[in-house]
Each structure stands twice: as C-alpha cells, then as structure tokens.
N, C-alpha and C positions, 0 to 999 in steps of 0.2 A: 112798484112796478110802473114803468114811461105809461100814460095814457094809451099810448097807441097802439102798444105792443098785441091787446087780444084784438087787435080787428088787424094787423098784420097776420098773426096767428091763424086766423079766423082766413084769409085770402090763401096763404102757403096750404093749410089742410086743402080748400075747395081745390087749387089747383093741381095740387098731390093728389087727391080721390081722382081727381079726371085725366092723372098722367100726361098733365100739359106741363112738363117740365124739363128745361133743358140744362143741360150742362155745360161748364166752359169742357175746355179739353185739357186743364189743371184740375177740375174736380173729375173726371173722365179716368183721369191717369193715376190719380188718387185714389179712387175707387177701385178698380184693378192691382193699387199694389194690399188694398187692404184685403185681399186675397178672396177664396171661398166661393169665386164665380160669382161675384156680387156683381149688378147692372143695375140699369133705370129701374125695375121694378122696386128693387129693394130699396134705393134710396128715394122713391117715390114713398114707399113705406115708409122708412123713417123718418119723409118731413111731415107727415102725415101725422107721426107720432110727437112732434115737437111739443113743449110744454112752454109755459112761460118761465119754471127754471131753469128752464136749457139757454137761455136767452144768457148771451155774455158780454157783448158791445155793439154799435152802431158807429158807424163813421163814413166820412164823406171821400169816395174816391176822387183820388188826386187829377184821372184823366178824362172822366166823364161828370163829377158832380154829384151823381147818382150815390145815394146813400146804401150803405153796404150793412149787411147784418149777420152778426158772428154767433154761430148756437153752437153750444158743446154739450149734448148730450149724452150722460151717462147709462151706459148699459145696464138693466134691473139685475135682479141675486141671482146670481148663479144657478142654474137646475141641476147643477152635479154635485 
C-alpha cells in the first residue's frame, strides 16, 4: 500500500461525513445513469465507505497537473 494512500483515505471520509463534495458533471451524469435515484447523498456514502482495496491507480492529469485517483469499489454479498 503507497504510503499516502490512508491519510488520503483519511481526508475523502472527513470530507464525505460533512458533504463537502462536489462533482464534475461526467460523475453527475454517471451517477444518474447508474439508475435507483441515486444523488450526492449516496455517493457521499460511498466515499465515505472507501477502503484501501478499492484503491486502483493514481495519475497525473494531462490539463491541470493535479493528480487524479481511480477507486473501484466492489459491492459486499448479496442480501438476496
């Protein structure tokens, strides 16, 4: 595990529990097609739930510099 990755972790929760989060309008539209009435709350939720295995790459965007961070979280077993 990057060193850095639980005090990243560590900042994405804090700012998820206080709903200080924003979205492009590609994650916006993304969120909407994955259907169920999903919005800000819910995905405040699940960054809130991130782990450090969800974590899958880092990289540096081409137009800003700013390093970018890819999680893919898997959904727990099934209740049905």
């Amino acid at each position: 595990m990057p060193r850095w990755l639980p005090r990243l972790l560590r900042r994405i929760h804090e700012l998820a529990a206080r709903g200080q989060v924003r979205l492009t309008l590609k994650a916006q539209r993304e969120l909407v097609a994955l259907g169920a009435g999903l919005d800000i709350q819910d995905a405040c939720y699940v960054l809130g739930a991130l782990a450090a295995d969800d974590f899958s790459e880092r990289f540096q965007s081409e137009h800003s510099a700013e390093w970018m961070y890819v999680f893919k979280p898997w959904p727990g077993p099934s209740s049905t």
